[in-house]
C-alpha positions in Angstrom: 2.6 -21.0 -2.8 2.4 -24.0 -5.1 0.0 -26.3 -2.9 1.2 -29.6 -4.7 4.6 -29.3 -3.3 3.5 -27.6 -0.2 3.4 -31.6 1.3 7.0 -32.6 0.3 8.4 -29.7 2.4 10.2 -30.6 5.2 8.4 -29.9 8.4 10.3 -27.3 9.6 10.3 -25.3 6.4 6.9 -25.5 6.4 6.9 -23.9 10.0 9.3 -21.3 9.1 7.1 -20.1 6.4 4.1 -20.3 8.6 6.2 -17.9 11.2 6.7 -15.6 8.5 3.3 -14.7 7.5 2.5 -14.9 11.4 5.4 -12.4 11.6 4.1 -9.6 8.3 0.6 -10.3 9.9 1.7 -9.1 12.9 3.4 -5.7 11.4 0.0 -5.1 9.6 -1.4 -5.5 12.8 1.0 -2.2 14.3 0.2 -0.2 11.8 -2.4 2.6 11.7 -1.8 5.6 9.2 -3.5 8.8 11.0 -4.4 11.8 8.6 -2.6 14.6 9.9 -3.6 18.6 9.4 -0.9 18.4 5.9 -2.8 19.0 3.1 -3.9 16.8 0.8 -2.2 16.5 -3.0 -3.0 18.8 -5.2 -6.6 18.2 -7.3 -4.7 18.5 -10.7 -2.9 15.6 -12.1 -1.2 15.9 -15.4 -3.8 13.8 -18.1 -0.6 11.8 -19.3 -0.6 10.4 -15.9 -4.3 10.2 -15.8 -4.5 8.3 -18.4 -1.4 6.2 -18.5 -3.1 5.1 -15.1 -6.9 4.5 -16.9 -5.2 2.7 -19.8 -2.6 0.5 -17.7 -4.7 -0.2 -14.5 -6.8 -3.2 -15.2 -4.0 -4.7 -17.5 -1.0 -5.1 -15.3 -2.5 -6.8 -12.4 0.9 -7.4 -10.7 2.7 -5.9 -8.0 5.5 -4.5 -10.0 2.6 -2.6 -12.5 0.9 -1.0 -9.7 3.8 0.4 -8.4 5.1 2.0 -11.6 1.8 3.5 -12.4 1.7 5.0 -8.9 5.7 6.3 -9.6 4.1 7.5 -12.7 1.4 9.8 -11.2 3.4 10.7 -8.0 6.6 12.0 -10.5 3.6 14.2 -12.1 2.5 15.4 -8.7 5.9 16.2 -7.2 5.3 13.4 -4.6 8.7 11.9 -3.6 9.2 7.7 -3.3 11.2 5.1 -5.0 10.5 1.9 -6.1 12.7 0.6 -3.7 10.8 2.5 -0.9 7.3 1.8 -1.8 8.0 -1.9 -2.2 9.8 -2.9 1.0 6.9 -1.0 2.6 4.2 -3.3 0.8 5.9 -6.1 1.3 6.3 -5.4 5.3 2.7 -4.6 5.0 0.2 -6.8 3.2 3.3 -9.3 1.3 1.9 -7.9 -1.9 -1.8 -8.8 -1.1 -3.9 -5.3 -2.3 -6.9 -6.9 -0.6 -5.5 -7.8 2.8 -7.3 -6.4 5.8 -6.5 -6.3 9.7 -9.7 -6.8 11.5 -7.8 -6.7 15.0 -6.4 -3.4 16.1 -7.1 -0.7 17.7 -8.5 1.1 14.3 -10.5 -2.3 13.3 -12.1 -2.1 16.8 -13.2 1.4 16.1 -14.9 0.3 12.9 -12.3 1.6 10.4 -9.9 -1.3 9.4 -6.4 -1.0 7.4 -6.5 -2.4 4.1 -5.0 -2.4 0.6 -1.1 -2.9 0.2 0.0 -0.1 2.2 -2.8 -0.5 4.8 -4.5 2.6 4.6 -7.2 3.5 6.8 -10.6 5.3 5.3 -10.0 8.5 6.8 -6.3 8.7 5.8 -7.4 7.6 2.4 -9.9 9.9 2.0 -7.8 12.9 2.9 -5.1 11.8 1.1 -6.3 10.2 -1.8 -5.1 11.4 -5.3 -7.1 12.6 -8.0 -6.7 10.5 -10.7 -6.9 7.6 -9.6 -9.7 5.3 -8.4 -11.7 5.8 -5.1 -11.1 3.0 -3.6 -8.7 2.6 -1.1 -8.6 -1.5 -1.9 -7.3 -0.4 -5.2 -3.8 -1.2 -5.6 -2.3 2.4 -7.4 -4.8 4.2 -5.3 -3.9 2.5 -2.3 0.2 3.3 -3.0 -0.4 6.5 -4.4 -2.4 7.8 -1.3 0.0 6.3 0.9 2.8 7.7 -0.5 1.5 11.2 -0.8 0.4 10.6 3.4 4.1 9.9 3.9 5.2 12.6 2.0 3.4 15.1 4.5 4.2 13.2 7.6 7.9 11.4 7.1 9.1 14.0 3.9 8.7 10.3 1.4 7.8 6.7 1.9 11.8 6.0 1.7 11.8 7.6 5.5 9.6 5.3 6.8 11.3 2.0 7.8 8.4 0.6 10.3 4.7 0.6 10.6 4.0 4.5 10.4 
């Protein structure tokens, strides 16, 4: 948001916006992605993907990028999603922010905090993280692509899942 004209808003657009992020703070706060005995994706990804997702990665930068590389290596691993899926689930999530964190629920009391845009926990991460892209679950086509695949397992593709999962 443009600060500048943040000060000519009316007052009570101002405090609708401010309900708003109280409001996708709050989802982030429900939601806690559990690793589940499913497997994790299979160790192979094609090195087209691979290295679409190496050459493309650090360039794109933007929200729309990071999902198309992640529909890029999940079409290679036969894990399902849409853009349309993945994106109303980020945007419920984090609002597009790959480095938001929830430091209150009942996982960021045990020490292991949601982050990234699809507010993956370490351990779900970890177990569902895709090879070929990077080890970091803050990583925005990481983050996606690990999330996806977790859905995949649990709800049969990110498009099932319609609340914090």
């Amino acid at each position: 948001m443009n600060t500048i004209f943040a000060s000519r808003r009316p007052a009570r657009l101002r405090n609708l916006a401010l309900t708003g992020l109280a409001t996708a703070g709050a989802a982030a706060a429900a939601v806690t992605l559990m690793p589940s005995s499913a497997f994790a994706a299979d160790a192979h990804v094609t090195h087209q993907a691979t290295a679409q997702y190496a050459h493309t990665n650090a360039a794109s930068g933007n929200l729309d990028g990071w999902i198309r590389q992640s529909l890029a290596i999940m079409k290679a691993k036969h894990i399902p999603g849409s853009y349309d899926g993945l994106k109303r689930n980020i945007m419920r999530e984090s609002s597009g922010n790959p480095n938001a964190q929830n430091n209150w629920d009942v996982n960021a009391q045990k020490g292991i905090p949601s982050k990234g845009l699809l507010q993956v926990i370490d351990p779900t991460f970890n177990a569902y993280h895709v090879a070929g892209t990077a080890h970091s679950v803050t990583d925005p086509v990481a983050n996606i692509t690990a999330a996806a695949n977790y859905a995949a397992h649990r709800y049969g593709s990110i498009d099932n899942v319609n609340s914090a999962y």
